[in-house]
C-alpha positions, 0 to 999 in steps of 0.5 A, spaced: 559 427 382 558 431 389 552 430 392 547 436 393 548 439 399 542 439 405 541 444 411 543 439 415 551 441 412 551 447 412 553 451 419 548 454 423 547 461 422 548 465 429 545 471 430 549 477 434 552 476 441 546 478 446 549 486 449 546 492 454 547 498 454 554 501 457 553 505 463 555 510 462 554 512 455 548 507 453 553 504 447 551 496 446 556 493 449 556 485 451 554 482 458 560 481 461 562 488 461 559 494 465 562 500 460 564 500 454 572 502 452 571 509 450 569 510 457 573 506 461 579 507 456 584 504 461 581 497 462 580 499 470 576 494 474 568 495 473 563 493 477 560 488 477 552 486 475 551 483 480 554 489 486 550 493 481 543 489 482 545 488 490 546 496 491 539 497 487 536 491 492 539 495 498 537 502 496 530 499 495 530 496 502 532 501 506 527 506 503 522 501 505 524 501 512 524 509 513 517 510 509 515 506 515 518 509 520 515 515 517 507 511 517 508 510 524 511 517 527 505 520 523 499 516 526 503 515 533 499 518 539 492 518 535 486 515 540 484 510 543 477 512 540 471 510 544 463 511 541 456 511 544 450 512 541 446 517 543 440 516 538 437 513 533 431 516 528 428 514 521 431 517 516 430 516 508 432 509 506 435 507 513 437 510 520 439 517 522 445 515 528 447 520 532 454 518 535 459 521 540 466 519 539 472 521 544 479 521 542 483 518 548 490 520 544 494 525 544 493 528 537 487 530 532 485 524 528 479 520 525 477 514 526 472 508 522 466 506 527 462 500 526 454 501 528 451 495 529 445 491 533 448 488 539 442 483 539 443 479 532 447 474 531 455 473 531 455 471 525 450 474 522 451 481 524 451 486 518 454 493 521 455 499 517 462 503 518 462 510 519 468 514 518 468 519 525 470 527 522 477 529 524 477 529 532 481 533 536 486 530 541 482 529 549 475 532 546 469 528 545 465 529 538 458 528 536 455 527 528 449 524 526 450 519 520 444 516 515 446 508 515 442 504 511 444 496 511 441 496 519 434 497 516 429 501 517 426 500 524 428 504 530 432 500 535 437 500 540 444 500 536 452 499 539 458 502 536 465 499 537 470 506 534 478 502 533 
């Protein structure tokens, strides 16, 4: 007499070897292959995954690097803007601030100007930035803008423009 059989006897079912499509046409084939026989019938030397993830890895590297020299050709010669304030009004839930901005640079640009009040604290200081209209190279701007984070009360006002 024979006794029972149990899971622990009976060989471990494995399910099927882990594939990847086959670069040229898709066809599941194993990873440490690149293409399958129909496309590469002659047995040549194939690339290999690695050299695949290297090229990847390059091509995004090098697309980084012009995109950046791309950035810094189209913002190169825009300012120094310099900002003065030339008057402060009440205005509806804040201040009316006219500045007049100047384009030191030798392109048309727009900058982002912070209004503040140069008698309160460093750290407490709550300016309010003001994005400049476009400006051209070597001319000067002014525009009137409503802050409302300064308060109410008509007082002496400074700008930094960067």
């Amino acid at each position: 007499m024979t006794a029972p059989s149990t899971d622990l006897d009976m060989p471990a079912e494995h399910g099927p070897d882990p594939t990847h499509g086959c670069v040229r046409c898709g066809a599941r084939i194993a990873l440490d292959r690149s293409m399958c026989e129909a496309c590469n019938p002659l047995g040549l030397s194939q690339p290999s995954i690695s050299q695949a993830h290297g090229t990847v890895a390059l091509g995004l590297f090098i697309g980084v690097v012009v995109l950046a020299i791309v950035a810094k050709l189209a913002v190169s010669g825009v300012g120094p803007f310099t900002g003065t304030v030339t008057a402060v009004a009440p205005a509806a839930g804040g201040l009316a601030v006219t500045l007049s901005v100047h384009n030191d640079g030798a392109k048309e640009g727009t900058t982002l100007c912070r209004v503040f009040d140069p008698r309160s604290p460093g750290i407490g200081d709550r300016p309010s930035m003001v994005q400049t209209p476009r400006i051209a190279a070597g001319v000067s701007s002014s525009f009137t803008s409503v802050v409302t984070v300064l308060g109410t009360d008509v007082r002496t006002l400074a700008v930094e423009c960067r």
